[in-house]
Structures are given as structure tokens and as C-alpha cells.
C-alpha positions in Angstrom: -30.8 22.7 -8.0 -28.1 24.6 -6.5 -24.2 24.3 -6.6 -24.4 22.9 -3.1 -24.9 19.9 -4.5 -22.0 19.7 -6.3 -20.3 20.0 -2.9 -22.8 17.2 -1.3 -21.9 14.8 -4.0 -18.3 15.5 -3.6 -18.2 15.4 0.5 -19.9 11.9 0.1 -17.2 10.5 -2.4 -14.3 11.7 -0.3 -15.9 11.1 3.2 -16.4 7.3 2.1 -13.3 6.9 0.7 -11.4 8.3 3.6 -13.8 6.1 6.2 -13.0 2.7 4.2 -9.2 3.2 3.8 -8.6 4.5 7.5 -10.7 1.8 8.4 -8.3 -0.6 6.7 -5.4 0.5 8.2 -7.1 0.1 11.5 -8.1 -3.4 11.1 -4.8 -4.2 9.6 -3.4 -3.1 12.8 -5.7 -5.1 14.8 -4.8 -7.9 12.9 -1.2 -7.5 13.5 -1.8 -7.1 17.6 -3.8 -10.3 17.4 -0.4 -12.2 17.3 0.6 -13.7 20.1 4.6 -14.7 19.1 7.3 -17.3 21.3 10.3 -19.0 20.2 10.4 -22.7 20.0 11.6 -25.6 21.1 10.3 -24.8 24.3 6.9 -24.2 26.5 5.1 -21.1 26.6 2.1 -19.4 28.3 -0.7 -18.7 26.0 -3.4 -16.0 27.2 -6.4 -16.2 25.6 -9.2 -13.4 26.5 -12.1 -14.6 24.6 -13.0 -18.2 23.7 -13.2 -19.5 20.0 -10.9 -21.2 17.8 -7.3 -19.8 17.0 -4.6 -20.9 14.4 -1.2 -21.8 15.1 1.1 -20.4 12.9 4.9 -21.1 11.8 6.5 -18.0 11.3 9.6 -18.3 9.1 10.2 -14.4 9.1 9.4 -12.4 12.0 10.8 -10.7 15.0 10.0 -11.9 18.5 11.4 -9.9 21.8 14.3 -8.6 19.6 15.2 -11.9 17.8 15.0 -11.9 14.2 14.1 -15.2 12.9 14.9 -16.3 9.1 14.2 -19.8 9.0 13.1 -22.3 6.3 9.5 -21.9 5.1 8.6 -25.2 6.3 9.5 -26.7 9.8 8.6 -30.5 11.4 7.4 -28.5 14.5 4.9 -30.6 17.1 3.2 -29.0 19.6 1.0 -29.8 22.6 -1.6 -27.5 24.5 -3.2 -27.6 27.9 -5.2 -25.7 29.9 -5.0 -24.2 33.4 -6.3 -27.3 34.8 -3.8 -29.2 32.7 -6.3 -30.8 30.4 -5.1 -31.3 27.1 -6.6 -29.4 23.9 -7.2 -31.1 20.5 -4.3 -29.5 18.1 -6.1 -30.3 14.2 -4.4 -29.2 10.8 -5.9 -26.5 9.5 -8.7 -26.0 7.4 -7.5 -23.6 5.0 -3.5 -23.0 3.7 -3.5 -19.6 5.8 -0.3 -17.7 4.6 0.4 -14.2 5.3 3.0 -11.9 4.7 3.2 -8.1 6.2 5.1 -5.8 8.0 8.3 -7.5 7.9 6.3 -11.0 9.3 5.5 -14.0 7.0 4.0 -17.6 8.1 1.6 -19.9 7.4 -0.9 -21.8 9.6 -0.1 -25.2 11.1 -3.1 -26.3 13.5 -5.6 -24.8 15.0 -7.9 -25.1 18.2 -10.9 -24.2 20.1 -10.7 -22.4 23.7 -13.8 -23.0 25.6 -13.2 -20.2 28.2 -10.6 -17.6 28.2 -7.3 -17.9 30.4 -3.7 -19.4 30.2 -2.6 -22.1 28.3 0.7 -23.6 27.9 2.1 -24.6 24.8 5.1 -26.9 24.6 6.5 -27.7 21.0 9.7 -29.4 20.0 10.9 -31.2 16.7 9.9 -34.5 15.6 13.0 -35.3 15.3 14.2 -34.3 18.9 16.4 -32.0 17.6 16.0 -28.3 15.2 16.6 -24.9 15.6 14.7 -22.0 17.3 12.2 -21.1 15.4 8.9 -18.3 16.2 5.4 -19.5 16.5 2.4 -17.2 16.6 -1.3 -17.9 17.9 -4.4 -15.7 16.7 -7.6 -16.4 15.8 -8.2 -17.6 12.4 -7.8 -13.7 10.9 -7.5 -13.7 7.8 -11.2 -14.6 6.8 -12.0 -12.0 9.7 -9.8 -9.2 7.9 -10.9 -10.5 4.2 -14.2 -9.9 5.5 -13.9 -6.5 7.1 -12.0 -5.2 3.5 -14.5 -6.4 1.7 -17.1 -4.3 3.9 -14.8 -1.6 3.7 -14.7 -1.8 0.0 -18.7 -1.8 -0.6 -19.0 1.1 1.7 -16.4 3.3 -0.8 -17.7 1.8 -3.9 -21.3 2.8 -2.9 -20.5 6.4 -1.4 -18.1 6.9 -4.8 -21.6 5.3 -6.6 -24.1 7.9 -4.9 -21.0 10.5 -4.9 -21.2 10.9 -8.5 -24.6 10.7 -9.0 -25.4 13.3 -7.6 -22.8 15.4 -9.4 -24.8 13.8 -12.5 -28.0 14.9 -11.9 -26.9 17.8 -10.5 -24.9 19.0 -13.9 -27.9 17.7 -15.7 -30.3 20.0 -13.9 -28.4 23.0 -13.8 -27.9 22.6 -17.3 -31.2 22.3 -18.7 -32.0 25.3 -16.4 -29.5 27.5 -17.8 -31.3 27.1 -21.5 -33.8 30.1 -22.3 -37.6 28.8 -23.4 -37.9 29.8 -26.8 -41.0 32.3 -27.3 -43.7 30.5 -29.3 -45.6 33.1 -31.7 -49.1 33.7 -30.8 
């Protein structure tokens, strides 16, 4: 076995390695332009390209058209949605707690809904109590079980390449090894 392999084994390890964690940072920036953010109280104009269901999230930290927002991590925020047509959309708590925090942005999901069709929807949301401060809200879908998914892929992918990686180094040393020893001469 030649000292290519040593080479193969080694290109394998580093190629998957480098795939997964570019990869990563790519879906953790896809993630991040997933976000659609407004201020609230107000109404805003959702536009949604694909249908499925998205999250509404309450964003205590996070940055929207030059605002910085630094608000309490909890908020009595109620919102309504309708589409184009002006028919409304069924806003449900969410299944799961959905917290994030990255890149300066932390929140944590409020209700979510399905879209049927893509287009624009408008979102009005005000405080229960009639009164509050401006605070951000963000709609994605729900992408934090999409990205947990996609880094675990990523992971298996560099596990297995480090996995096959090495043993081919193994075998390779082994081989190379055991060809470097001379045959003893047996008397005749």
C-alpha cells in the first residue's frame, strides 16, 4: 500500500470537516435571514413566499431598522393576522418553548400559524392592557428544529469522514508496516 494513502485518509478527514462546519455557518445564516422583524404596537405587512407554518416570536434583544430594543424578557403582546383577502388566521401558542439567542438577537416564540398560500399578510398587535412600550416581533418558520436538524446532519457527515479518515491511516500504517519486516529464511 502506498503513502498515497496516507494522503487519502487525510484529504477525507479534513474535506469532511471543512464541508460540515462551512455548512453550519451557512445554515446559521439562513436561519438568521429567515426573520422577518417590526416594531410593535402597531400593524405590519407580513410577506410570506412559501406556505407552511411560522412562529411568532417576542424579541426582547434585537435591532430592527436601526432601533435597538432592550425590553423585558416577557411581554402581554396580542396579535391578530389576516390575509390579503382580509380573512383572519388562527394565531395558537406554540408547541414547543422556542428560545434563541445569536448574533446580538434573543427571543422566544409566542404563537405560531399556518399560511395556506404565499403573499401579504398584515399583522396588528397591541397590549392587553391598551397600553406598553415598543417592542420587536419577528416571524419565521419554526427554525430551530429545521437548523437542529441540518447540524445534526452536518455533524454525522464529519464524524463519518473523521471515522473513514482514520481508518484508512490505520490500515494503511498497518500494511506498510508489516511490509517493511524481512521474511526470515527458513533452513532447508
Amino acid at each position: 500500500m502506498g503513502a498515497i494513502w496516507y494522503a487519502i485518509g487525510a484529504a477525507i478527514m479534513i474535506g469532511g470537516v471543512t464541508w460540515a462546519v462551512a455548512g453550519a455557518f451557512s445554515d446559521f445564516k439562513a436561519m438568521e435571514n429567515a426573520f422577518q422583524r417590526f416594531v410593535v404596537p402597531g400593524t405590519s405587512d407580513l410577506h410570506i413566499d412559501q406556505p407552511g407554518r411560522y412562529v411568532i416570536y417576542y424579541e426582547y434583544r434585537s435591532v430592527v431598522d436601526g432601533e435597538v430594543f432592550a425590553t423585558p424578557e416577557s411581554t402581554d403582546i396580542k396579535c391578530t393576522l389576516a390575509d390579503e383577502a382580509g380573512h383572519a388566521l388562527e394565531l395558537v401558542p406554540t408547541a414547543l418553548n422556542g428560545e434563541y439567542a445569536f448574533n446580538g438577537y434573543a427571543g422566544r416564540a409566542v404563537e405560531q400559524f399556518d399560511a395556506a398560500q404565499p403573499g401579504t399578510f398584515v399583522i396588528a398587535c397591541d397590549h392587553a392592557s391598551g397600553k406598553g412600550e415598543r417592542i420587536a416581533l419577528a416571524v419565521a418558520p419554526p427554525v430551530v428544529i429545521d437548523f437542529i436538524g441540518e447540524v445534526f446532519k452536518r455533524l454525522a457527515i464529519a464524524f463519518l469522514s473523521l471515522g473513514i479518515g482514520l481508518a484508512i491511516l490505520i490500515v494503511t500504517l498497518i500494511v506498510r508496516a508489516g511490509a517493511g519486516r524481512t521474511r526470515p529464511v527458513l533452513p532447508q
